[in-house]
MARSEGU-308515 format. One record per residue (C-alpha): residue number from 1; chain; x, z, y. Coordinates in nm, 3 decimals, decimal comma. Layout:
BEGIN
 resi chain       X       Z       Y
  NUM     A       X       Z       Y
...
END
This chain:
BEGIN
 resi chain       X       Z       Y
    1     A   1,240  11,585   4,324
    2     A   1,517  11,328   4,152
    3     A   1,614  11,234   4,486
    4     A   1,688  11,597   4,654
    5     A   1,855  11,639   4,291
    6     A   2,107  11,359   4,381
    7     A   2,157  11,498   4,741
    8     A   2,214  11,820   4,641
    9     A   2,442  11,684   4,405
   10     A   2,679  11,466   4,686
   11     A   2,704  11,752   4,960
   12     A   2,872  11,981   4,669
   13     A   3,069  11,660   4,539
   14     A   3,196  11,644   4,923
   15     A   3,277  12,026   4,948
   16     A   3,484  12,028   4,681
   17     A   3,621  11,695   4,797
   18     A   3,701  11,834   5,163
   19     A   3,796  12,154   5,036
   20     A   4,080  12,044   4,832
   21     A   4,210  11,765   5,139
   22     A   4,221  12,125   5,357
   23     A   4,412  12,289   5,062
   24     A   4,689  12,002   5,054
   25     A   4,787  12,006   5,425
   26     A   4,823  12,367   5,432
   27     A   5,069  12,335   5,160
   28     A   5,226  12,062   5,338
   29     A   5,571  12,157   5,490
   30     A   5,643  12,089   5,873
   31     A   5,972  11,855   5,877
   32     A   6,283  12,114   5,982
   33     A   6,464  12,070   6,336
   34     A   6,718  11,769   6,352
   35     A   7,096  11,952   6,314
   36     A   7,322  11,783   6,626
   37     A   7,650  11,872   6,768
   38     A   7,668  11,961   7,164
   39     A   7,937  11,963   7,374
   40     A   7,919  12,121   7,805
   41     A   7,954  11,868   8,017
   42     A   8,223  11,979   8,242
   43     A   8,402  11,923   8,606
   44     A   8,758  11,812   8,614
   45     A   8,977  11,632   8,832
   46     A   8,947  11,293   8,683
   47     A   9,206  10,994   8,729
   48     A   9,090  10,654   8,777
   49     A   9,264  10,402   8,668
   50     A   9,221  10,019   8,719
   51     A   9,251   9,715   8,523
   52     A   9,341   9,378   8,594
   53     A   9,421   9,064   8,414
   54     A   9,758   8,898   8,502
   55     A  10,110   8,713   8,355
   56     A  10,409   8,781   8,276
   57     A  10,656   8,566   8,527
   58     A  11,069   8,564   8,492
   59     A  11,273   8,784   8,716
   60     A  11,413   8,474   8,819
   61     A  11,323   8,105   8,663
   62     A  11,639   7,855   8,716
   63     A  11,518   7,515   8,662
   64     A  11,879   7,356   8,550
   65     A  11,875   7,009   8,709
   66     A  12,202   6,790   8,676
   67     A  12,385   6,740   9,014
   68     A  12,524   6,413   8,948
   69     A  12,392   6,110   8,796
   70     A  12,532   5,992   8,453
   71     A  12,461   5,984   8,142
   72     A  12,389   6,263   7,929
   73     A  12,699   6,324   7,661
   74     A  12,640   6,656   7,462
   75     A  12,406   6,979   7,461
   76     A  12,600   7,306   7,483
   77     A  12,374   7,585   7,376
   78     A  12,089   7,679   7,153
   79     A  11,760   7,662   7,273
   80     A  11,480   7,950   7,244
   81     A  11,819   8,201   7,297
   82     A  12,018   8,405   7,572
   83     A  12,293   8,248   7,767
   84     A  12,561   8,413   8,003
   85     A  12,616   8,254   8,388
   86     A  12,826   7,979   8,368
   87     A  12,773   7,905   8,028
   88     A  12,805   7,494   7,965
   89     A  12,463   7,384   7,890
   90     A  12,507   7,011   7,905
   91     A  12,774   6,775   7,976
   92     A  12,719   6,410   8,201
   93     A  12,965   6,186   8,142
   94     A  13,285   6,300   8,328
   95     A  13,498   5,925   8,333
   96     A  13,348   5,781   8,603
   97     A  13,399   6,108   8,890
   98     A  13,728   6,178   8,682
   99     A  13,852   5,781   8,816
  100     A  13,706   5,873   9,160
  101     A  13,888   6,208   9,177
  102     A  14,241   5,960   9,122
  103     A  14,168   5,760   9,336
  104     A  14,116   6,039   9,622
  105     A  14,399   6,196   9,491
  106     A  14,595   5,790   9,600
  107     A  14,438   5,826   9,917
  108     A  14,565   6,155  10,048
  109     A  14,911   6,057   9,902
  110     A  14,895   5,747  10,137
  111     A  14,743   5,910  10,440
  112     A  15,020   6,173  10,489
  113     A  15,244   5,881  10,397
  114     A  15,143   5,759  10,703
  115     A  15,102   6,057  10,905
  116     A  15,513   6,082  10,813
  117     A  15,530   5,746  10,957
  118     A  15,335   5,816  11,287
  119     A  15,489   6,158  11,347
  120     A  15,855   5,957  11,307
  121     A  15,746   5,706  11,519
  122     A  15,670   6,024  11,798
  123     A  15,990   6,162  11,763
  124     A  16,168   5,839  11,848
  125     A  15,921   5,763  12,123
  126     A  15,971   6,113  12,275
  127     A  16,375   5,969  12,255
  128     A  16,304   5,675  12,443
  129     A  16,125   5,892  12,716
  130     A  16,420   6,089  12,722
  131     A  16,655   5,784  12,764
  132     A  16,449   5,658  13,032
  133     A  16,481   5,967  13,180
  134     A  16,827   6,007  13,198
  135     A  16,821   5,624  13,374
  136     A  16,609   5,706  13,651
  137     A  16,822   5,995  13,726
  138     A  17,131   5,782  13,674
  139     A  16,950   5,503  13,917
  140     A  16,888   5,806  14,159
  141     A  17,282   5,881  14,168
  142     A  17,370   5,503  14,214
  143     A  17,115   5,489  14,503
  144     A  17,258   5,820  14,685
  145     A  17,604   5,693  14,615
  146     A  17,524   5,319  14,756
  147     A  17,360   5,480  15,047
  148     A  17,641   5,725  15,144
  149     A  17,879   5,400  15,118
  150     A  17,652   5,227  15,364
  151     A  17,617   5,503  15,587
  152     A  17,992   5,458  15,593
  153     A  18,002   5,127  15,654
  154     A  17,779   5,115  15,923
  155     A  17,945   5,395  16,079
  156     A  18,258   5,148  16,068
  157     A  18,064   4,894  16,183
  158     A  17,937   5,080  16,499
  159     A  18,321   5,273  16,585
  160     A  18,444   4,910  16,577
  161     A  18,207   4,741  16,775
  162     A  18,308   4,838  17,087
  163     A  18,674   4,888  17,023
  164     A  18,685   4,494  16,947
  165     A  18,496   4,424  17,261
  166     A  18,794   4,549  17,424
  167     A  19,044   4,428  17,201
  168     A  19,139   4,704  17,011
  169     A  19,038   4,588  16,709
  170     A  19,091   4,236  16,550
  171     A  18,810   4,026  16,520
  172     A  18,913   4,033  16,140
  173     A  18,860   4,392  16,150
  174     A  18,536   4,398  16,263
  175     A  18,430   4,094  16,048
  176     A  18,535   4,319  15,734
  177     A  18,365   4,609  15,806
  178     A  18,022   4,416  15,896
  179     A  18,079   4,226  15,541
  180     A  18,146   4,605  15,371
  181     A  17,806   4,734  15,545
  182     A  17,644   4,415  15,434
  183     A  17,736   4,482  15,099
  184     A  17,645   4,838  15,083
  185     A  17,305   4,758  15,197
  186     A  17,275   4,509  14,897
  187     A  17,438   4,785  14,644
  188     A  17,148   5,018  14,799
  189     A  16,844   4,769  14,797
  190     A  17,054   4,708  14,412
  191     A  17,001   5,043  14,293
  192     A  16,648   5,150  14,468
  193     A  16,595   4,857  14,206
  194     A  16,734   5,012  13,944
  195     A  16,517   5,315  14,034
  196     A  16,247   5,145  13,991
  197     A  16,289   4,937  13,662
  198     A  16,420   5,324  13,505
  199     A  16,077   5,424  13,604
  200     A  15,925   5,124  13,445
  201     A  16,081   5,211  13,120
  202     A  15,970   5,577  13,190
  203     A  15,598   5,497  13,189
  204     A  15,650   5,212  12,912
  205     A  15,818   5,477  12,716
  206     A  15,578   5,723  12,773
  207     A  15,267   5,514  12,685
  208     A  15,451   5,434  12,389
  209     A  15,486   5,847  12,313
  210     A  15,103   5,839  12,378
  211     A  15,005   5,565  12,158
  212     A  15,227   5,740  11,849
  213     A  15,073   6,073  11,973
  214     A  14,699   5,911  11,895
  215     A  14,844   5,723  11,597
  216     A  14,950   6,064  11,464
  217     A  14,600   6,175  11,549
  218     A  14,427   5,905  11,362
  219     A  14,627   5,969  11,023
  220     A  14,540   6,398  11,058
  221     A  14,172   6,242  11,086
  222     A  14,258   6,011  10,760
  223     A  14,395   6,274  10,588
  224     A  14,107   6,508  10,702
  225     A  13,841   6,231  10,556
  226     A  14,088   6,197  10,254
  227     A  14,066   6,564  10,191
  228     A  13,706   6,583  10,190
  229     A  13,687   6,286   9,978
  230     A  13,934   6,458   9,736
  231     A  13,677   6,778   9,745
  232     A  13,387   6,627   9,700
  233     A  13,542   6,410   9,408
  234     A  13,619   6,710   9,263
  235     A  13,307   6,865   9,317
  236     A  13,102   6,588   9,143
  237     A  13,371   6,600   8,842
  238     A  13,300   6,965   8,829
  239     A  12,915   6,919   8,855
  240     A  12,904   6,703   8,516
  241     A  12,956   7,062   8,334
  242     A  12,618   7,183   8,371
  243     A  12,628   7,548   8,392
  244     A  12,378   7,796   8,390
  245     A  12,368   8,013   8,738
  246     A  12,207   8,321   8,539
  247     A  12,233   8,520   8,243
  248     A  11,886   8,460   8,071
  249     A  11,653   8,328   7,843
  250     A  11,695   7,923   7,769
  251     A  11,446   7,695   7,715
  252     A  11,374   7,346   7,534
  253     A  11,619   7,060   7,656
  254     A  11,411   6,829   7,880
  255     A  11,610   6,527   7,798
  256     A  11,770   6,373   7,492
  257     A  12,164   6,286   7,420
  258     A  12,282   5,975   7,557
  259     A  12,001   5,939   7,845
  260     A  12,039   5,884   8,200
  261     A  11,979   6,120   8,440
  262     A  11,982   6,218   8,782
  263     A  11,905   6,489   9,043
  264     A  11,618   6,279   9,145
  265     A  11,474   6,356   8,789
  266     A  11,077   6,476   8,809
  267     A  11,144   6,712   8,478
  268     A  11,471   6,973   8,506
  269     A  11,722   6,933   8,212
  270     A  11,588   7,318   8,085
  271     A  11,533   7,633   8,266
  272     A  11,648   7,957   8,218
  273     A  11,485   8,262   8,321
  274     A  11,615   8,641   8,340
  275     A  11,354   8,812   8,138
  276     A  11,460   9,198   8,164
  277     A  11,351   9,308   8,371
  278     A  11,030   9,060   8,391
  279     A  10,776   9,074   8,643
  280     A  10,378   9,079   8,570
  281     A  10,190   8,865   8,842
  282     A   9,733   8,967   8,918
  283     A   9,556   8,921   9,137
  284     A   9,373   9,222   9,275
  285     A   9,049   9,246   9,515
  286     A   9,108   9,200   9,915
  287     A   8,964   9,509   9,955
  288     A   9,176   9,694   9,736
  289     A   9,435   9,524   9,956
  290     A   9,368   9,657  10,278
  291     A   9,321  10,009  10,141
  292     A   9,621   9,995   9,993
  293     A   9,804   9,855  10,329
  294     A   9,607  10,110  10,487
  295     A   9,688  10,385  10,312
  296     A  10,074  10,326  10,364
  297     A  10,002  10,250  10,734
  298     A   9,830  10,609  10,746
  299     A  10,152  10,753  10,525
  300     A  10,461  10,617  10,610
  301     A  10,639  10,853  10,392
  302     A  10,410  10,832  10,076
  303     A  10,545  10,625   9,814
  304     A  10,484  10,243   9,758
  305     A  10,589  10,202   9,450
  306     A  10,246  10,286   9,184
  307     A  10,320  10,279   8,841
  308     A  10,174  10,039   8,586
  309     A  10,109  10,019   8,226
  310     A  10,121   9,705   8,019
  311     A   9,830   9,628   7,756
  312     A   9,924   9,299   7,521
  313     A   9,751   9,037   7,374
  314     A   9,716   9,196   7,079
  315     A   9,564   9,530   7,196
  316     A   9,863   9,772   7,146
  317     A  10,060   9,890   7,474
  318     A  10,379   9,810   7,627
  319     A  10,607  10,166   7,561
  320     A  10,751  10,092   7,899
  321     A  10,585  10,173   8,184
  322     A  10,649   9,934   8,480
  323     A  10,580  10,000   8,902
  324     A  10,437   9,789   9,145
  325     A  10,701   9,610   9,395
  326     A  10,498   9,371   9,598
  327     A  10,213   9,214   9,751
  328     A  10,164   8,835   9,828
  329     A  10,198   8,705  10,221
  330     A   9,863   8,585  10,199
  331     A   9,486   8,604  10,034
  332     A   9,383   8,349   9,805
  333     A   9,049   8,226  10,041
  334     A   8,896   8,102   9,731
  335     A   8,880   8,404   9,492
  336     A   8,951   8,629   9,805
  337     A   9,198   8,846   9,602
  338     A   9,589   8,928   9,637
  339     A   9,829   8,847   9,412
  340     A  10,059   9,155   9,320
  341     A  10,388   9,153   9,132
  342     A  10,459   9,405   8,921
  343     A  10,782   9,480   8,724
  344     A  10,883   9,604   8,415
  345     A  11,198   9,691   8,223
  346     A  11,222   9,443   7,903
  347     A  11,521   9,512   7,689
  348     A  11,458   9,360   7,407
  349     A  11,370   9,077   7,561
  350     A  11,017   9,169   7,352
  351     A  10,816   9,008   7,680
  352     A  10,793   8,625   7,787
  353     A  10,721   8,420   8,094
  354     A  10,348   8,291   8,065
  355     A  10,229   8,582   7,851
  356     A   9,870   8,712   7,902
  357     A   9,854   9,103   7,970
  358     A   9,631   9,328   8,115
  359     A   9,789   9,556   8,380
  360     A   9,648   9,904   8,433
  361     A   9,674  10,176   8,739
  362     A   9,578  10,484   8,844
  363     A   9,442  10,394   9,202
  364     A   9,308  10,757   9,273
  365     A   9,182  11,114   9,145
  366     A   8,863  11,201   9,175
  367     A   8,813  11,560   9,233
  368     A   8,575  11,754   9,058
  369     A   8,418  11,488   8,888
  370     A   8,176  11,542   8,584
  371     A   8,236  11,394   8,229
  372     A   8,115  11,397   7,877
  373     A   8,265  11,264   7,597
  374     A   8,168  10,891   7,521
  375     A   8,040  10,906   7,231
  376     A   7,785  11,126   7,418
  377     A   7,667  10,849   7,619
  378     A   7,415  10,544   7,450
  379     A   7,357  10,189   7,619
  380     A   7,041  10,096   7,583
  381     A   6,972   9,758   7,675
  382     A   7,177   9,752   7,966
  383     A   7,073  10,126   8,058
  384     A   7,344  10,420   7,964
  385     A   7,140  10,706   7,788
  386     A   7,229  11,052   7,750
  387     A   7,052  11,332   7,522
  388     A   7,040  11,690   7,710
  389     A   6,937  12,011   7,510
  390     A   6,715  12,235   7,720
  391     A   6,755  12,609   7,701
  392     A   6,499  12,635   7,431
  393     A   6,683  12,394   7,268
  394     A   6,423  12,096   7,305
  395     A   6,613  11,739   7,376
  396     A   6,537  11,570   7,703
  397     A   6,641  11,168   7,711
  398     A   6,786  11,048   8,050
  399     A   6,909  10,757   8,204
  400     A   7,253  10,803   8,393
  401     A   7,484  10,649   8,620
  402     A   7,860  10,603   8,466
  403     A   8,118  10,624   8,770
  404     A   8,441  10,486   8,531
  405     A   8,585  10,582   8,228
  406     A   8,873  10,798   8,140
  407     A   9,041  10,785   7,810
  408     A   8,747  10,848   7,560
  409     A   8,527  11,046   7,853
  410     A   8,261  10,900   8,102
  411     A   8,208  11,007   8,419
  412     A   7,912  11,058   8,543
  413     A   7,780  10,978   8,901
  414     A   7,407  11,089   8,889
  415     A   7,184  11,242   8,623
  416     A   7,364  11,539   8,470
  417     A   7,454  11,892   8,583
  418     A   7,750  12,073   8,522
  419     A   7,715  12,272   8,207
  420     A   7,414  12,094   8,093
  421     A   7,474  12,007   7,709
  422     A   7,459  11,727   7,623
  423     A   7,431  11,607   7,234
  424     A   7,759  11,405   7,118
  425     A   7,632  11,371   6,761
  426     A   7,271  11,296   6,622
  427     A   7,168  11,175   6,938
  428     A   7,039  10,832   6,746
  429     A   6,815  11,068   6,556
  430     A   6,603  11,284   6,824
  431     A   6,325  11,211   7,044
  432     A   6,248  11,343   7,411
  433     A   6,074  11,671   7,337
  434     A   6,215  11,709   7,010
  435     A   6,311  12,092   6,865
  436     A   6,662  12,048   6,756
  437     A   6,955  12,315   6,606
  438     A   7,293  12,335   6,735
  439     A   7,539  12,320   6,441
  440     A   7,878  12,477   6,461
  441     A   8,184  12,263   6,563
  442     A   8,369  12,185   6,264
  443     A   8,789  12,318   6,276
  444     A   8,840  11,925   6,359
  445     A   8,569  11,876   6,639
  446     A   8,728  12,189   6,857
  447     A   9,004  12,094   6,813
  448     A   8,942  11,723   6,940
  449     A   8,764  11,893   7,185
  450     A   9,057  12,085   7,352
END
């Protein structure tokens, strides 16, 4: 009887018990919906835009080098600042090239000294030619004049041969005009002598003419030589200004005061480099390459020119947009990429040779393509997430597929419909399946969104 006292006892104990655990979860409260902010994911044309890593290279980089060797006397201009072309940057000792330019200067004096001299000795040559000349002619006379008198002689000589024969003529007679023809043909033989010795002077004075004709020759040549001597005297005297051939940027002297130095030097003296406009050098992908070369094989008329923007070391970007002017002969077999050159305007000389930048480009627009903001879209260990509200506004968790990035929107490739909304705040805070409640974009949202 005690017994079924006590049990009676425990199954009202548990009633009461059970009863009141059933009371408290009815008056327990179901948590409310989680409040998030949507946005429509939407189709736009989208441009993409590349990025690559690259430096900044001078429009043109003189390496200064001295010309002559000497040694080094004086620096002309501050380093780490802009100098004109043909600015002095550095003077080599002048004295020795200044002693050679004199003595260049002596040796042109003395060659047309000389050339005076040979072209004197022509002129009295050409004289002498003359002179001898005029003898052989002379010589010519004599012999026509000692062979008419002969002729006239012997035509004595033959009328009185056979008039002495028969007496008619004395013996005297006839032995005088034999003795006159004799003679005659001695003045002849006498002056076809003289003919001959006035040609030997001829040719004696002629090769005399010739030899002051190639003497005169030889001192034009002397003076030629001495001429270029002189120039290139005066070139080297000139050279130990060291000038720069640019207007530009200059850098740290290379050598000290007072050493030697030569064009042979490994290291240049300084260089100076025109720096506005400046040129960015990166490499892009082969393939972007050849579409690229393609693309203006295809379009002959399209432009080549694509313009570039400039992102810094230190985040913020260059004001100035640049273009793109060229692409390298040849691919780089190694990284199998093309270097590009890029330029951009620099007028405040703000950008240096050897600075890091990033260099951006639209490459293309993609048409129709579907984005949501980026603060939409959640990596998740390597997988991009995105939070979709149903209809009945329940939250469905999927994994996407980004297809680039444009300003602070992704675009997405695959897993996402147009429309579809997608939840761009409170996404941390919702599970797949999850009831949620669209709050109101706040004045500052909308208008972000727009």
């Amino acid at each position: 009887m005690t017994d079924r006292r006590w049990f009676v006892i425990g199954a009202l104990l548990g009633a009461i018990v059970s009863g009141c655990g059933d009371a408290s979860r009815a008056a327990a409260p179901s948590p409310p919906p989680a409040v998030v902010v949507v946005e429509a994911a939407v189709q736009q044309d989208v441009p993409i835009s590349a990025e690559w890593v690259g430096t900044l290279v001078g429009y043109i980089n003189a390496q200064i080098r001295p010309r002559v060797s000497g040694h080094l006397m004086s620096q002309n201009y501050k380093e780490g600042t802009m100098v004109k072309s043909g600015d002095l940057l550095f003077q080599v000792d002048p004295r020795p090239y200044q002693a050679a330019l004199d003595q260049a200067e002596a040796n042109l004096l003395q060659a047309q000294s000389q050339l005076s001299q040979a072209k004197a000795q022509v002129s009295a040559s050409h004289a002498q030619v003359s002179q001898a000349l005029a003898k052989v002619a002379q010589s010519e006379a004599d012999v026509k004049r000692a062979e008419a008198d002969q002729r006239r002689t012997e035509l004595d000589v033959g009328r009185y041969t056979p008039l002495a024969e028969h007496g008619s003529v004395s013996k005297q007679e006839m032995d005088n005009a034999v003795q006159h023809n004799l003679a005659n043909l001695a003045a002849v033989a006498a002056a076809r002598a003289g003919v001959e010795n006035a040609q030997a002077t001829v040719e004696n004075a002629r090769a005399a003419l010739e030899k002051a004709q190639a003497d005169v020759k030889t001192q034009e040549a002397n003076i030629a030589a001495a001429r270029a001597a002189l120039t290139n005297a005066s070139l080297n005297l000139g050279y130990t200004r060291v000038v720069s051939p640019i207007s530009g940027l200059a850098g740290f002297r290379g050598a000290n005061i007072g050493d030697y130095v030569s064009p042979t030097d490994q290291n240049p003296l300084t260089t100076v480099s025109q720096v506005d406009p400046i040129y960015a050098e990166f490499p892009i992908s082969e393939q972007r390459a050849l579409g690229l070369v393609r693309g203006w094989n295809a379009e002959p008329r399209a432009p080549r020119e694509i313009e570039l923007e400039l992102v810094l070391a230190d985040g913020s970007v260059y004001p100035t947009r640049g273009r793109a002017v060229a692409l390298d002969r040849q691919v780089d077999v190694t990284a199998g990429t093309v270097l590009a050159r890029g330029v951009f305007p620099n007028p405040g000389n703000t950008l240096r040779p050897g600075q890091y930048a990033k260099i951006r480009a639209l490459v293309e627009t993609k048409k129709s393509a579907l984005t949501v903001p980026q603060r939409a879209v959640q990596n998740v260990q390597g997988t991009y997430q995105i939070a979709v509200v149903r209809p009945d506004d329940t939250v469905d968790v999927r994994a996407v597929k980004l297809d680039g990035r444009v300003d602070m929107r992704y675009v997405i490739a695959e897993g996402l419909k147009p429309g579809e909304r997608v939840i761009v705040e409170g996404g941390d805070r919702v599970r797949s399946g999850q009831k949620v409640r669209i709050a109101q974009a706040t004045p500052a949202q909308a208008g972000a969104k727009k």
